[in-house]
N, C-alpha and C positions, 0 to 999 in steps of 0.2 A: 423318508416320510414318517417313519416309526419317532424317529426323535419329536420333529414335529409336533405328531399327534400326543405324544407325553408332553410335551413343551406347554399346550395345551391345555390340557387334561391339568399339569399340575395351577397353572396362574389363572385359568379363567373357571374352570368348574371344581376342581377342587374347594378353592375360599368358598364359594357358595353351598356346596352338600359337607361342608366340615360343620359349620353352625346346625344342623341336624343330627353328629354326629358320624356320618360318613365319608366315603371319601370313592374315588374310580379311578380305577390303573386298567391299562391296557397289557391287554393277551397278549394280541396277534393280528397282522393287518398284511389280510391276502386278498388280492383282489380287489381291494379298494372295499372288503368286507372288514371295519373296525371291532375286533373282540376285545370287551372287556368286563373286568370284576368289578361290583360293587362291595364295599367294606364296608363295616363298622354299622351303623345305624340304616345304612342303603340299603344291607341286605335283607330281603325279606319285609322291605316297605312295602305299601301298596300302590306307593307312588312310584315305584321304579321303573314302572315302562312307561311309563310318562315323562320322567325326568331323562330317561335315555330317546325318545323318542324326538318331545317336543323341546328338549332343552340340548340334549350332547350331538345329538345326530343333524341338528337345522344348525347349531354351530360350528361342527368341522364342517358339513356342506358349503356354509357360509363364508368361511375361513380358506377351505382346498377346492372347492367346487366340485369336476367333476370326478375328482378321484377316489373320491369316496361315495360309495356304493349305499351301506345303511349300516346301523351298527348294531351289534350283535351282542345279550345277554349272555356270557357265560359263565353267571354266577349258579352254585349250586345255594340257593334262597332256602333252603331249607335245615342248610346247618348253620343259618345265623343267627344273634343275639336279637333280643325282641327292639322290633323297629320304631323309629321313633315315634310315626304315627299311629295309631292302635285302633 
């Protein structure tokens, strides 16, 4: 499932938060609980629990159904590069 959810992550939401400057990798997937980092410009957006919300988490739902639970920020946002939106 892990490859998957990277499989994912790199072809369908990566191209779209790279034009922002960012990009999301997965942590860790227990429980059908997806953890993952936001990079580069993601971090520290203010749009980022939006983008993992209404953009990452209704797509792998959408994609794996009921295997995935919800997905889970574990970026620390506060040591990152100022974001793209301001």
């Amino acid at each position: 499932m892990r490859r998957k959810i990277e499989k994912l992550l790199e072809e369908q939401v990566n191209p779209y938060v790279s034009g922002h400057g960012g990009g999301i990798e997965l942590v860790d997937f227990i429980d059908g609980v997806v953890h993952v980092k936001l990079l580069g410009g993601c971090q520290g957006c203010a749009a980022s629990k939006q983008t993992l919300k209404d953009g990452v988490e209704r797509l792998l739902k959408k994609e794996f159904g009921d295997k995935i639970v919800e997905v889970v920020d574990a970026t620390d946002h506060s040591q990152g590069e100022d974001p793209y939106f301001k």
